[in-house]
KEKE-3310 file (N, C-alpha, C; in steps of 0.2 Angstrom, whole numbers, plus 5000, padded with zeros to 4 digits):
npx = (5037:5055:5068:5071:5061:5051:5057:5059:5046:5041:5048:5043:5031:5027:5019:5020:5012:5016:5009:5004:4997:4993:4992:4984:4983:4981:4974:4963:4958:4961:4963:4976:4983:4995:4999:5014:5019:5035:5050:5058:5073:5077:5076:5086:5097:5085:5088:5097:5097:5093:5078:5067:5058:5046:5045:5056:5064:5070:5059:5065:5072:5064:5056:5064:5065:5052:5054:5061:5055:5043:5049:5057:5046:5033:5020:5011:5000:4989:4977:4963:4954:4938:4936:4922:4919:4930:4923:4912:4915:4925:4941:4950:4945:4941:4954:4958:4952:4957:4967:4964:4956:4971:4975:4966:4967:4979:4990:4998:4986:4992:4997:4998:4999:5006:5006:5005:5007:4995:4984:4973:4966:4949:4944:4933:4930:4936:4939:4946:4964:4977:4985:4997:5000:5011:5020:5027:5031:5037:5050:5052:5053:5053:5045:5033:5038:5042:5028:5025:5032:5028:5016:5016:5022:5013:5002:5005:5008:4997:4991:4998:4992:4979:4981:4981:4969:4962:4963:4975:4977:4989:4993:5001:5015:5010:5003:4992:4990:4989:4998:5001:5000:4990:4978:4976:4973:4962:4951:4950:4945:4937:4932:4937:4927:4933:4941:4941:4926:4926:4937:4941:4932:4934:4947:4953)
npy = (5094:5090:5078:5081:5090:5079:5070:5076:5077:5064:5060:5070:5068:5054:5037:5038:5032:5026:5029:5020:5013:5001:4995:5004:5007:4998:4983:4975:4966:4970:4985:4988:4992:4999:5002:5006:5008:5013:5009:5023:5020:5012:5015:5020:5007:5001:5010:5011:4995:4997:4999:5009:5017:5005:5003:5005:4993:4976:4961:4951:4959:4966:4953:4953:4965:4967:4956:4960:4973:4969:4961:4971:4981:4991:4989:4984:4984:4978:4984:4982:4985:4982:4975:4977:4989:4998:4999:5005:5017:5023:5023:5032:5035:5022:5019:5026:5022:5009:5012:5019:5009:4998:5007:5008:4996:4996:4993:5000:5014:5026:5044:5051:5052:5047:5050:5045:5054:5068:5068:5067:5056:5053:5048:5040:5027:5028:5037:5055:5058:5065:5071:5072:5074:5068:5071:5061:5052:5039:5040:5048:5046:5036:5030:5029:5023:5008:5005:5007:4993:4982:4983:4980:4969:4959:4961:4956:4944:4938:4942:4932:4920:4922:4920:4906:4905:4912:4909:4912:4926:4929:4933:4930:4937:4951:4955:4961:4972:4982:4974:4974:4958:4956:4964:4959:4945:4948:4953:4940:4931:4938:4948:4942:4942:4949:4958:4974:4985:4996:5001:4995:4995:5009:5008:4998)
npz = (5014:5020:5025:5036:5043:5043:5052:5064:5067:5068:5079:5089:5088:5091:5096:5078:5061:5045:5031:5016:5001:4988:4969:4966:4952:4946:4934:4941:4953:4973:4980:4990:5007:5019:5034:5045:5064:5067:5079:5085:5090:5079:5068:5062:5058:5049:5040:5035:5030:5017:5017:5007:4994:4988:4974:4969:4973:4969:4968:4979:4986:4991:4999:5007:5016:5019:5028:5039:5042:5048:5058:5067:5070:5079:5077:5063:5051:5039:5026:5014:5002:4993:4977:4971:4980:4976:4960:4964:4970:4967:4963:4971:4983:4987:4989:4999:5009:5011:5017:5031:5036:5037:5047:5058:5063:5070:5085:5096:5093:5084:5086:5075:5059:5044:5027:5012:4997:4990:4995:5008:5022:5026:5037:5044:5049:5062:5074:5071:5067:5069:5055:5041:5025:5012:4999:4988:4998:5000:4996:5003:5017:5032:5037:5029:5016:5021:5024:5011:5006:5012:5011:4996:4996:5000:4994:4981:4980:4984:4970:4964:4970:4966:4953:4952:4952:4944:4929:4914:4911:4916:4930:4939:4932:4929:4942:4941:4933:4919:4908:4892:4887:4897:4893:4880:4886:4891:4881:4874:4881:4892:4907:4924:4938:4947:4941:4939:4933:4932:4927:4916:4906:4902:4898:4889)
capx = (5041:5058:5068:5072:5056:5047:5060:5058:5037:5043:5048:5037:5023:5026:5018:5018:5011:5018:5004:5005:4993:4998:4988:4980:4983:4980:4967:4962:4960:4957:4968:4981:4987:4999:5002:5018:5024:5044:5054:5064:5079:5078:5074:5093:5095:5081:5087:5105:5096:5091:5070:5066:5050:5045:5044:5065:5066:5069:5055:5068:5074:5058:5052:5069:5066:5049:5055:5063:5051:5038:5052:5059:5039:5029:5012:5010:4995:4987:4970:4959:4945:4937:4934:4915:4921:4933:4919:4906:4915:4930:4948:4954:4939:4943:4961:4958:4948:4960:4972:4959:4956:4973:4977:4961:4969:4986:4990:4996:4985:4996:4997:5000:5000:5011:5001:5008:5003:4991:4976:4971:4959:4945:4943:4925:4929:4939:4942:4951:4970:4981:4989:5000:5003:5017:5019:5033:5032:5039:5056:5057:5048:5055:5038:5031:5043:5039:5022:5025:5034:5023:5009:5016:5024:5007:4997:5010:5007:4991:4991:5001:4989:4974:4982:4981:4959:4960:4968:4974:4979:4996:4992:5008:5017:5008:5002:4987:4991:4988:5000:4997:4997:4981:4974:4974:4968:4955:4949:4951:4940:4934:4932:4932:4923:4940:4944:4937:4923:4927:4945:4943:4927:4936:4951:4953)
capy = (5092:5089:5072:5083:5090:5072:5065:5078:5078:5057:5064:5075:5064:5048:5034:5038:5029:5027:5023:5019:5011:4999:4992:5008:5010:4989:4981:4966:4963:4975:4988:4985:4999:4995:5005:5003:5009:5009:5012:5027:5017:5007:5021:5020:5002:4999:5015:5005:4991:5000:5001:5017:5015:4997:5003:5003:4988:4971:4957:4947:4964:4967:4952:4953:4968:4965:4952:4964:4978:4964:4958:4977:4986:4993:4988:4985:4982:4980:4986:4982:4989:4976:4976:4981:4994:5001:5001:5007:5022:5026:5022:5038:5035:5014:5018:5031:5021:5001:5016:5019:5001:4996:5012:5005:4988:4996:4993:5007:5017:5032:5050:5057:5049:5050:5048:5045:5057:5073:5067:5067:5053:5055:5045:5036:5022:5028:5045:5059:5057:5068:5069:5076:5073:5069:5071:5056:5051:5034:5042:5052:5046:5028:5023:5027:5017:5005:5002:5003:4988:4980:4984:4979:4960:4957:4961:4954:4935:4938:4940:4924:4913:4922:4917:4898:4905:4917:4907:4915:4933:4932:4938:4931:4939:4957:4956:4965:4980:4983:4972:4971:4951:4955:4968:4952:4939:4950:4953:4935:4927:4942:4948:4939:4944:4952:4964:4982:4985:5006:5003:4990:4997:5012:5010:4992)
capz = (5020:5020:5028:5043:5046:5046:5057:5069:5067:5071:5086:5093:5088:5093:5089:5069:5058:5039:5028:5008:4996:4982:4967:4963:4944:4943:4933:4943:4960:4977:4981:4996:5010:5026:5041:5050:5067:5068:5085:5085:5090:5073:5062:5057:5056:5045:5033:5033:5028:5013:5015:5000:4989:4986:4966:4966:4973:4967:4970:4982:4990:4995:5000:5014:5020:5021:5036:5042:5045:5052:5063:5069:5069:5083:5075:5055:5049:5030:5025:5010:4999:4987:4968:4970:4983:4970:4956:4969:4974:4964:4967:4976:4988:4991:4993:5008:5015:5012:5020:5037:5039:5040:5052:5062:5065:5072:5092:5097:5087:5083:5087:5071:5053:5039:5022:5005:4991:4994:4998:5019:5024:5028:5044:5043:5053:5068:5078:5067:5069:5066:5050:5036:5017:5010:4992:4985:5005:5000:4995:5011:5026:5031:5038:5023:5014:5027:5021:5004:5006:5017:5003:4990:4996:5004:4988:4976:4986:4983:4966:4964:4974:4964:4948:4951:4950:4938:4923:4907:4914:4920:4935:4943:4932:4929:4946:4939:4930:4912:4901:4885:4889:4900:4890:4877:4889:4891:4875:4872:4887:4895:4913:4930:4945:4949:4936:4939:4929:4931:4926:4909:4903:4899:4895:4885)
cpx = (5048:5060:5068:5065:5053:5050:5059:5049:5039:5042:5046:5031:5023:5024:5017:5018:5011:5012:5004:5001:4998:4992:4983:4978:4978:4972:4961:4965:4960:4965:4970:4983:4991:5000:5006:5020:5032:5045:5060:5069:5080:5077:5081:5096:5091:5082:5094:5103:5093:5083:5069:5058:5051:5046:5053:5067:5064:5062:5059:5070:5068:5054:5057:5067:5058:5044:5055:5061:5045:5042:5055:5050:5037:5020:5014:5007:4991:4978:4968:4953:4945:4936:4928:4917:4925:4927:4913:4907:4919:4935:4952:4950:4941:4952:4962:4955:4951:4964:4970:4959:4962:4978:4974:4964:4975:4986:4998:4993:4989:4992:4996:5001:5001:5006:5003:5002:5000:4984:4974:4963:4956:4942:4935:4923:4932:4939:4947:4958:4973:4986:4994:5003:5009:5019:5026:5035:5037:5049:5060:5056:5052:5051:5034:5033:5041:5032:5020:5028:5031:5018:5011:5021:5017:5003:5002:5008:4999:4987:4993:4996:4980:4976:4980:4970:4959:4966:4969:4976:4985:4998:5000:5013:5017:5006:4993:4985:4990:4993:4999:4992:4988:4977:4972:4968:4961:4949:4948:4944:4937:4935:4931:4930:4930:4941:4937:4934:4924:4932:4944:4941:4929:4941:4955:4949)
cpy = (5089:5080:5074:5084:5085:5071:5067:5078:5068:5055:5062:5071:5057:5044:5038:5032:5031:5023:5025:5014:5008:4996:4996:5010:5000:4990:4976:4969:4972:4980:4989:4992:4996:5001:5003:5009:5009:5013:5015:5026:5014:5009:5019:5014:5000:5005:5010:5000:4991:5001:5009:5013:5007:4999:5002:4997:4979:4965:4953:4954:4964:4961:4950:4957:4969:4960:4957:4970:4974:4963:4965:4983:4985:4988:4988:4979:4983:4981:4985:4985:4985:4980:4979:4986:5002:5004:5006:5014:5027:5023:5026:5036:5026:5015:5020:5027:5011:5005:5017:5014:5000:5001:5009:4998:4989:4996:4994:5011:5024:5038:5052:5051:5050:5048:5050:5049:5065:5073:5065:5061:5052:5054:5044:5032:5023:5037:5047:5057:5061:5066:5074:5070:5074:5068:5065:5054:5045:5033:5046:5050:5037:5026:5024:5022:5011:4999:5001:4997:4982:4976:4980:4969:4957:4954:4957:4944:4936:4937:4934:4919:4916:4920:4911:4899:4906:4913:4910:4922:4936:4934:4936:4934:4947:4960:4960:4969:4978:4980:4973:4964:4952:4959:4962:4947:4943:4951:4945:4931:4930:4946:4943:4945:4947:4958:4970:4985:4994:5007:4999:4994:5003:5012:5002:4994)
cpz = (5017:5023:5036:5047:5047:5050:5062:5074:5068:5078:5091:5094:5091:5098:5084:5065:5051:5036:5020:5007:4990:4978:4963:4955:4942:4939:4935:4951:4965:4978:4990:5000:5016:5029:5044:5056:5068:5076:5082:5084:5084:5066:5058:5055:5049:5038:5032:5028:5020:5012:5011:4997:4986:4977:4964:4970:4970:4971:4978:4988:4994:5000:5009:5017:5021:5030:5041:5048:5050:5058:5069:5074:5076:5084:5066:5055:5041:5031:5018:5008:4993:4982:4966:4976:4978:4963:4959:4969:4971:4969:4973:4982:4994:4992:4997:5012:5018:5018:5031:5038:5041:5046:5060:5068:5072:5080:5093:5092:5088:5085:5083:5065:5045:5033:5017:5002:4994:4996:5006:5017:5028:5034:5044:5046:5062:5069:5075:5071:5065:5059:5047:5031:5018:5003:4991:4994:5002:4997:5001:5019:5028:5033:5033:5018:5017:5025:5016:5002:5008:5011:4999:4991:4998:4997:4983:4977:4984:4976:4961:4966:4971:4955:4944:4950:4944:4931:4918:4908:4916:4922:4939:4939:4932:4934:4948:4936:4924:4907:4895:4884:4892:4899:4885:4877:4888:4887:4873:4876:4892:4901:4919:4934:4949:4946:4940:4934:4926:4928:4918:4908:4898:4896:4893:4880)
residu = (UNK:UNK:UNK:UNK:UNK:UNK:UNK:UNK:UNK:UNK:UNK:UNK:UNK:UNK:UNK:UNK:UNK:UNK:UNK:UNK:UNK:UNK:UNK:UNK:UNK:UNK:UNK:UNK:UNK:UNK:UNK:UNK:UNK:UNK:UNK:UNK:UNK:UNK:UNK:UNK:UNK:UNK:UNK:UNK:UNK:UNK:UNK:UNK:UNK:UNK:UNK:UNK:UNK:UNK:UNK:UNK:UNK:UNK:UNK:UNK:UNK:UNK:UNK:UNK:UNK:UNK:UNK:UNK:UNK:UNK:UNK:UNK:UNK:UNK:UNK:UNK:UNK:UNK:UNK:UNK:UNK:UNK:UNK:UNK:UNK:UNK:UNK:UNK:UNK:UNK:UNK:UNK:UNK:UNK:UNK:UNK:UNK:UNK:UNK:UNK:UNK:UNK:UNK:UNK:UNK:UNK:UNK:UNK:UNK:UNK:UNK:UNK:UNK:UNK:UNK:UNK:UNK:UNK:UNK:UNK:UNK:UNK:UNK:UNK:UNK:UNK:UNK:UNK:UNK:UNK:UNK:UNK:UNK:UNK:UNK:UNK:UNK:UNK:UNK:UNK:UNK:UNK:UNK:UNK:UNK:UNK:UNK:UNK:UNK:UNK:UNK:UNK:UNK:UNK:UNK:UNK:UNK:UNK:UNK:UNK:UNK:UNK:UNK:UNK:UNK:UNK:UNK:UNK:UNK:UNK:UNK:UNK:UNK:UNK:UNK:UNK:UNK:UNK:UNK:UNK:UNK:UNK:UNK:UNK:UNK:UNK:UNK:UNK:UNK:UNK:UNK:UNK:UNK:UNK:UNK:UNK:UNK:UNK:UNK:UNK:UNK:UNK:UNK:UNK)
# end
């Protein structure tokens, strides 16, 4: 899909719901999803104000327009899937489904739901809803955008305030992900009760 075709599939459908996942590649800690509603009228606004893929933006960019979308949104809501969820099931599996829960939570639950990446989910918890994939959605869609922002200031704050547990890991700076530093730590003093036993095991 194009920018036009979503805009219009916006539209026609509305409510829509942007929903993105963040955390996914991490070593440590649960992986994050957010769904947001925007109103139509603010769709242009909110692109002014620069919202694009949380991964090109700065930590401080994000955590403005963050407000922003909070303050502008229809409904935005975040969803998780823990660390033994993740080892339990697989990653692909616990990301559709942190992705579901925070769909679940949204009032008004949407018409129609935009979904980062090509994977459709599965809907386990609620009444199927219309969907459609969007390959690099977070680059085209601004309510995916939306939630990729969402996601990732949500889980980022998270990683900071599980830091002060997990000592020695560098989670406030790494955030979780594969450093070297926390490749190290690891090696050094082990795992916590946090780290993903299906994600080191192999590949540390």
């Amino acid at each position: 899909m194009n920018q036009a075709e979503i805009r219009a599939l916006e539209i026609q459908c509305f409510p829509v719901a942007g929903v993105d996942e963040v955390g996914r590649g991490a070593l440590f800690g649960e992986v994050v999803a957010a769904a947001v509603i925007l109103p139509l009228d603010q769709l242009a606004m909110l692109e002014n104000l620069g919202v694009t893929d949380s991964k090109k933006l700065s930590a401080s960019r994000r955590e403005n327009l963050d407000q922003a979308i909070r303050a502008l949104a229809i409904a935005c809501e975040i969803g998780i899937a823990s660390v033994s969820e993740i080892d339990a099931m697989n990653i692909l599996a616990a990301s559709l489904l942190a992705m579901e829960r925070a769909i679940a939570q949204l009032k008004p639950q949407p018409q129609h739901c935009l979904v980062d990446g090509n994977q459709k989910l599965r809907f386990q918890l609620i009444a199927p809803i219309p969907q459609t994939t969007v390959i690099k959605g977070d680059a085209l869609c601004l309510s995916i955008a939306a939630a990729s922002i969402v996601a990732k200031v949500w889980r980022d704050r998270r990683m900071v305030e599980l830091a002060e547990v997990y000592r020695g890991y560098d989670l406030a700076t790494n955030k979780g992900y594969g450093t070297a530093k926390h490749r190290e730590a690891i090696a050094q003093i082990g795992y916590s009760e946090m780290h993903r036993r299906s994600f080191t095991l192999k590949k540390i």
